[in-house]
Each structure stands twice: as structure tokens, then as C-alpha cells.
TORKOL-4160 file (C-alpha; in steps of 0.2 Angstrom, whole numbers, padded with zeros to 4 digits, m for minus):
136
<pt num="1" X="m0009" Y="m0045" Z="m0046"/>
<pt num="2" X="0004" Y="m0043" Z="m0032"/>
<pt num="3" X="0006" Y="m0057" Z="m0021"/>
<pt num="4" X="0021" Y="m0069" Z="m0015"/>
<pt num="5" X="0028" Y="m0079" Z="m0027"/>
<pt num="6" X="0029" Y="m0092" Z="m0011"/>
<pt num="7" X="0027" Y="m0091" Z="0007"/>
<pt num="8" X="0031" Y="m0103" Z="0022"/>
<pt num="9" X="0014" Y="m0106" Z="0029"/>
<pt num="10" X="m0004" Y="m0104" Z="0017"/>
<pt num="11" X="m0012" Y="m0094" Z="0030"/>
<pt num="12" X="m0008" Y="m0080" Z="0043"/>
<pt num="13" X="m0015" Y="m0074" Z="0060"/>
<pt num="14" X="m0023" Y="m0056" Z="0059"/>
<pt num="15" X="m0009" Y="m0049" Z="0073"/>
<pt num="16" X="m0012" Y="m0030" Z="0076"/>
<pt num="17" X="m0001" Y="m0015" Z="0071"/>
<pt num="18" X="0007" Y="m0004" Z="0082"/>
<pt num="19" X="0018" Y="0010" Z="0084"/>
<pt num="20" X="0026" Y="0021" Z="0069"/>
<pt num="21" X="0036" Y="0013" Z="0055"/>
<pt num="22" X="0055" Y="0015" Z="0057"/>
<pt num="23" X="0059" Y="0009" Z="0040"/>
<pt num="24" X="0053" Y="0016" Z="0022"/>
<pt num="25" X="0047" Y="0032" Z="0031"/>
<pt num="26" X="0059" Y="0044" Z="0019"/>
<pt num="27" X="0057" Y="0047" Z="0003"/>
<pt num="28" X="0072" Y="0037" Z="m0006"/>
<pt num="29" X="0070" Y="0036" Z="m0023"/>
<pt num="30" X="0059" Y="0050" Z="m0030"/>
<pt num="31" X="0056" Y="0070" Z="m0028"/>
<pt num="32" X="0040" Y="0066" Z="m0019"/>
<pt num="33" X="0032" Y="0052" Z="m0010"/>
<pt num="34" X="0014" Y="0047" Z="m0002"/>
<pt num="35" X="0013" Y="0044" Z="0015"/>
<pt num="36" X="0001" Y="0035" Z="0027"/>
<pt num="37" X="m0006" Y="0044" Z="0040"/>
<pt num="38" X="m0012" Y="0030" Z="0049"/>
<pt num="39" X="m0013" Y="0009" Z="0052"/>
<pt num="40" X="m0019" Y="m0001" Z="0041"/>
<pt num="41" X="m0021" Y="m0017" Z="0026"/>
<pt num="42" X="m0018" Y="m0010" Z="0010"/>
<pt num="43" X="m0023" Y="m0024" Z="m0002"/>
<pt num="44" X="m0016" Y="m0030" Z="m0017"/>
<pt num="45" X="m0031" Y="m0023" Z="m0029"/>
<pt num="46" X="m0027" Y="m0005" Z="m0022"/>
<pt num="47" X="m0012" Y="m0004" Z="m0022"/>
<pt num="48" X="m0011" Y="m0009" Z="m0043"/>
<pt num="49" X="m0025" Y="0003" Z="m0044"/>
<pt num="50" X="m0015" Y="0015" Z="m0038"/>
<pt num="51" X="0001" Y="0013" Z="m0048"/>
<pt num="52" X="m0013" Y="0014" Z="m0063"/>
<pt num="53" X="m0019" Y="0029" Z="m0057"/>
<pt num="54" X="m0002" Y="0038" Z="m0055"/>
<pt num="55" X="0004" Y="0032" Z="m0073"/>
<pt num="56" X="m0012" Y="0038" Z="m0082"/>
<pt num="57" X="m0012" Y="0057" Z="m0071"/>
<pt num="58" X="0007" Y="0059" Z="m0073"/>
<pt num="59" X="0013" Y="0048" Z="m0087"/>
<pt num="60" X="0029" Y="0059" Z="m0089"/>
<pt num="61" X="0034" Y="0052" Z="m0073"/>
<pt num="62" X="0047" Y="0038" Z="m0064"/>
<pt num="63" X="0037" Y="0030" Z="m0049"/>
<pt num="64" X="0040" Y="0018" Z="m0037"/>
<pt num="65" X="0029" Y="0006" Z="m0025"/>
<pt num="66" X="0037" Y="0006" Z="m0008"/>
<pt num="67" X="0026" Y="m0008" Z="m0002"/>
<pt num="68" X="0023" Y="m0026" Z="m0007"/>
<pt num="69" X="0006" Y="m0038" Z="m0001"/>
<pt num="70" X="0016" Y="m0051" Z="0010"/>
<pt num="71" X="0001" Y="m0054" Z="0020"/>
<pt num="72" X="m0014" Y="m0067" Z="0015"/>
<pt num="73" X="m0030" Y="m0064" Z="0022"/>
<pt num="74" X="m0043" Y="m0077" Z="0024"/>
<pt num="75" X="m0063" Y="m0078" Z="0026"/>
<pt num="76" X="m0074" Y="m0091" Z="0028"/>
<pt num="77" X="m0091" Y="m0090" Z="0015"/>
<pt num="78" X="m0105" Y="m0082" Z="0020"/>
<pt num="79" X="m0120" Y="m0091" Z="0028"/>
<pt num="80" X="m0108" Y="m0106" Z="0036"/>
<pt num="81" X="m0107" Y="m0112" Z="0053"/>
<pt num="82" X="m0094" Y="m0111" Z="0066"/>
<pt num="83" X="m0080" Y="m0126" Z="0068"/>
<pt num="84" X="m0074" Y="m0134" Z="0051"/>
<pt num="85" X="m0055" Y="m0123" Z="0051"/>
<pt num="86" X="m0051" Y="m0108" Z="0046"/>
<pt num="87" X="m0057" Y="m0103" Z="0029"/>
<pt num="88" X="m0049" Y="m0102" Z="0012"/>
<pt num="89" X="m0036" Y="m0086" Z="0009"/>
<pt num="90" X="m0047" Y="m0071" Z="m0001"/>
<pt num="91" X="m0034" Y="m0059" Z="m0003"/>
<pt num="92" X="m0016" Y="m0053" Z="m0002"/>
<pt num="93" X="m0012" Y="m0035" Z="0007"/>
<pt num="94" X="0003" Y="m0025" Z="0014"/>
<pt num="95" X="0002" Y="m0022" Z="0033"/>
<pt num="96" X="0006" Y="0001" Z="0033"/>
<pt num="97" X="0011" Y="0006" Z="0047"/>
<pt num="98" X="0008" Y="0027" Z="0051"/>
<pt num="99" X="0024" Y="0036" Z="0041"/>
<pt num="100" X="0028" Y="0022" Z="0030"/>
<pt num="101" X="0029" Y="0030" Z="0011"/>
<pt num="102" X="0019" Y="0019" Z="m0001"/>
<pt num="103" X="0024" Y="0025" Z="m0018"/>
<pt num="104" X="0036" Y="0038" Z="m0026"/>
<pt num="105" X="0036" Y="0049" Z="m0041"/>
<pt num="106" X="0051" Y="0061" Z="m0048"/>
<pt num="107" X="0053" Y="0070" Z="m0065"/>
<pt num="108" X="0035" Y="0082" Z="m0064"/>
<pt num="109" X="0033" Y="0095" Z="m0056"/>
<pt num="110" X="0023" Y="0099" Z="m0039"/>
<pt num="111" X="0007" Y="0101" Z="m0045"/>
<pt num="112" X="0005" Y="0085" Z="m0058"/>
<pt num="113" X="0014" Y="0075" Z="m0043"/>
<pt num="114" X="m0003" Y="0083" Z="m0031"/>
<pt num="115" X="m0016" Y="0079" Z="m0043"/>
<pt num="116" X="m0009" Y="0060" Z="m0046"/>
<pt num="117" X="m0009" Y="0059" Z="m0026"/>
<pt num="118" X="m0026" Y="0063" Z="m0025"/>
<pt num="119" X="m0031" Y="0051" Z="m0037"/>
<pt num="120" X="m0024" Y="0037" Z="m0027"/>
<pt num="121" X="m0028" Y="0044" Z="m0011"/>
<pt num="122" X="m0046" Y="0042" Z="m0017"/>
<pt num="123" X="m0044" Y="0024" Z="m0017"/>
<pt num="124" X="m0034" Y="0021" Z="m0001"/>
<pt num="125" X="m0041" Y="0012" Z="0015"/>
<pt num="126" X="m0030" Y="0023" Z="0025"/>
<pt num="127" X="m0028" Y="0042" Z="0026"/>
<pt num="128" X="m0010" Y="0047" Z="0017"/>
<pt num="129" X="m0001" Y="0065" Z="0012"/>
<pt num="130" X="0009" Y="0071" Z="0000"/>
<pt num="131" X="0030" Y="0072" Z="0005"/>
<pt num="132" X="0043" Y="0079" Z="m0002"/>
<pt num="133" X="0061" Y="0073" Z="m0003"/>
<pt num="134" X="0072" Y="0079" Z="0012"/>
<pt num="135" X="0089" Y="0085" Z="0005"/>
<pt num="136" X="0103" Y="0088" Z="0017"/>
């Protein structure tokens, strides 16, 4: 699973997104790209799923994951009481901001790099489209 190999501090505060990204919002690598619509965590677990899903709906294709899960997020166990710290880290996720493009497919044509899209976008906490590559 993605996550840091090490980070400074164990455990992070929850901050809040704002604005519209201004970095990784073109497509770069690829012919098309997904792109997030709106804020949001993408966890760890989703994105892989995602990368799965594109490799088994377009297996011809080169992709690319534009994001990576720097952010731990903790939760204390159910049923405890207030007080006694903050509780043990459950899972790593990548803080998207609207615009930013998530993965990246080239070599397929439109419609195989559609029906991969949509198989991910299934999964997605976050509302995303389909891009394609601006040349110019």
C-alpha cells in the first residue's frame, strides 16, 4: 500500500482545503488524464484500486498516478471515552484539491481511456472528469 516511507511527526491535524490547485492541474505525461472536480481525501486503498482498475480495462496502456498519500489520518476505537490523546493513525490519503489530475493514461484510444475512467470514477470519494492533453 502507498504511504511514506518516513515522515517528521506520526500524526497530523485534519486542516481544511481551500482554493483550486495550481500545481498538477495539466495533463503532463499522458494523452488523457482524470481530474477532480472537487475537495477532498483520496485514501491510499483507492487510489491502488484505481491504478488496478485502469491496468485491467486498458492493459495496452502507459499510466501514471499524479498523486501520492502523504497524509495520516487518525481515529480513536469505537466505544471509548474522551481524554486519553489522540488516537492511533488508520490510514494514509492524498489531500486533492479541485483541478488537480490524479492519474494519467497515453497509447489507447478515447474510448478504452473513457471506460477505464469510469471504472475508477466509481470508486472515487470525489467527483472527477475525463481531460485531455492540451497541445500548444
Amino acid at each position: 500500500m502507498l504511504m511514506p516511507k518516513r515522515t517528521k511527526w506520526r500524526k497530523q491535524m485534519r486542516g481544511r482545503i481551500r482554493g483550486e490547485a495550481t500545481r498538477g492541474n495539466e495533463v503532463a505525461f499522458g494523452e488523457f488524464g482524470l481530474q477532480a472536480l472537487e475537495p477532498g481525501w483520496v485514501p491510499a486503498r483507492v487510489i491502488e484500486a484505481g491504478r488496478i482498475a485502469i491496468s485491467r480495462n486498458a492493459p495496452e496502456a502507459k499510466s501514471w498516478i499524479r498523486i501520492f498519500p502523504h497524509k495520516s489520518v487518525s481515529k480513536k476505537p469505537a466505544e471509548t471515552r474522551q481524554g486519553t490523546g489522540k488516537g492511533d493513525v488508520e490510514f494514509w490519503c492524498a489531500v486533492v484539491k479541485p483541478g488537480t489530475i490524479i492519474y494519467e493514461v497515453d497509447g489507447v484510444t478515447e474510448d478504452v481511456a473513457k471506460r477505464a475512467f469510469n471504472r475508477v470514477a466509481h470508486k472515487f470519494p470525489v467527483k472527477v472528469r475525463l481531460v485531455r492533453r492540451r497541445h500548444g
